[in-house]
N, C-alpha and C positions, 0 to 999 in steps of 0.2 A: 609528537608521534602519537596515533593514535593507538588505544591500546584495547584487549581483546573487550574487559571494562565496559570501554565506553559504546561499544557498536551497538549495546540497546537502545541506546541514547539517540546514537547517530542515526537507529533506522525508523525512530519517532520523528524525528526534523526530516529524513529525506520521505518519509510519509506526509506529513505537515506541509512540505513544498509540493507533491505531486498534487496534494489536493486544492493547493493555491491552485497551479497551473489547470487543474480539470475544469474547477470553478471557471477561470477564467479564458479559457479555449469557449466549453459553453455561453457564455456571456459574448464571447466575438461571434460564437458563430450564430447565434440570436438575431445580432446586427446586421449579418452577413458579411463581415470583415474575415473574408478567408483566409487571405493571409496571417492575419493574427490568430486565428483558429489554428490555424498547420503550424506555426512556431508555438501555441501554448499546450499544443498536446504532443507535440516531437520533445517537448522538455519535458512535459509529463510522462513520458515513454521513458527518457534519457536518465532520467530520476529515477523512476521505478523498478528501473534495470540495475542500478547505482546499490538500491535498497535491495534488489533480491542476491546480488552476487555478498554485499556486508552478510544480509541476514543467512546466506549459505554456509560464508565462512563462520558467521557465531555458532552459529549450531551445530556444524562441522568438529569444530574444537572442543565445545562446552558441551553437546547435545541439548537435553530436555531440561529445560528449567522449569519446577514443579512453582505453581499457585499456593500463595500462604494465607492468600485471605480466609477468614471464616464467616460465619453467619450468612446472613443473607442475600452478600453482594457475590458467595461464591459461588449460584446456581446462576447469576447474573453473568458473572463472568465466562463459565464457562458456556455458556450460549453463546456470548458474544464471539468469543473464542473460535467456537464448534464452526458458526454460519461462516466468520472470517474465514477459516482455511478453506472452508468447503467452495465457498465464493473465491476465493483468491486462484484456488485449483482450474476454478471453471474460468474464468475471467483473463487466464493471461492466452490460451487461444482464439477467445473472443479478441480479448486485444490485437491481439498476430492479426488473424483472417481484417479485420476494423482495418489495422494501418495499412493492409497488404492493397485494400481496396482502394484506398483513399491514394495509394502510390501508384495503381493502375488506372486509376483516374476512371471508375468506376463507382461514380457520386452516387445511382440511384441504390445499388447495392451495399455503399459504405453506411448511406443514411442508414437504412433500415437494419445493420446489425449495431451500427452506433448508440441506433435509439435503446439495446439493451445493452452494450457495452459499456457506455458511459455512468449510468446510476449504479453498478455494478462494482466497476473499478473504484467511484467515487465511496462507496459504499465500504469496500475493500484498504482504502488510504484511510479514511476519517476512524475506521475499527481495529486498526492496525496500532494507532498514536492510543485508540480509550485504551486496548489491551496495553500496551507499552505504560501507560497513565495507571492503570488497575494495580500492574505487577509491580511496578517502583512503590505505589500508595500502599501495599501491602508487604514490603519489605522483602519480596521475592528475589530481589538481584543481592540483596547484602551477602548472598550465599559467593555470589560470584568477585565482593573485593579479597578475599581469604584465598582465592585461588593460587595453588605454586608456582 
């Protein structure tokens, strides 16, 4: 069973698979393999849906988990941090309107929001795992094994 613990954990790997799949949607649709384009970004969708309902309920329960790092990786991280949400905010409408198009089978419309959809979400997944990477590296979850 999974427990409240591990879900920072859990939303680094379901991060780490979204950005396989983004990767790899992009790479099919290079080729022109559409099919394999629409199945590696329905998972990447499927995923990131996966991650945003875990990362609801963590936060939900636990709230704000404060940054322990110091020196000079913590103006670092919180940029990282800052652009992440801020991107991630703007990014899952982009998302919606991208797949809405792509299911109305309105290709010249989906290209074109694509083209800023994709480096954005991918942008969003790969900064999601450094944050997740920064916060363990700095001992910011040990707060959360002491938990009642």
């Amino acid at each position: 069973m999974i427990s409240l613990t591990d879900l920072p954990q859990l939303n680094a790997v379901l991060n780490s698979i979204a950005t396989l799949f983004l990767l790899a949607g992009f790479l099919f649709i290079k080729r022109k393999n559409i099919s394999a384009h629409m199945r590696m970004m329905w998972s990447a969708f499927a995923v990131s849906a996966l991650f945003l309902v875990s990362y609801l309920i963590f936060h939900y329960q636990v709230g704000s988990v404060g940054y322990d790092g110091t020196g000079w990786i913590r103006p670092v991280y919180f940029g990282i941090l800052i652009s992440h949400i801020i991107l991630a905010m703007v990014n899952l409408p982009m998302i919606l309107l991208t797949m809405y198009r792509a299911v109305r089978k309105d290709y010249d419309r989906h290209r074109k929001i694509a083209r800023w959809t994709w480096p954005v979400w991918m942008y969003v997944s790969v900064t999601g795992v450094l944050v997740y990477l920064m916060m363990e590296a700095s001992g910011s979850y040990d707060k959360l094994y002491h938990l009642p």
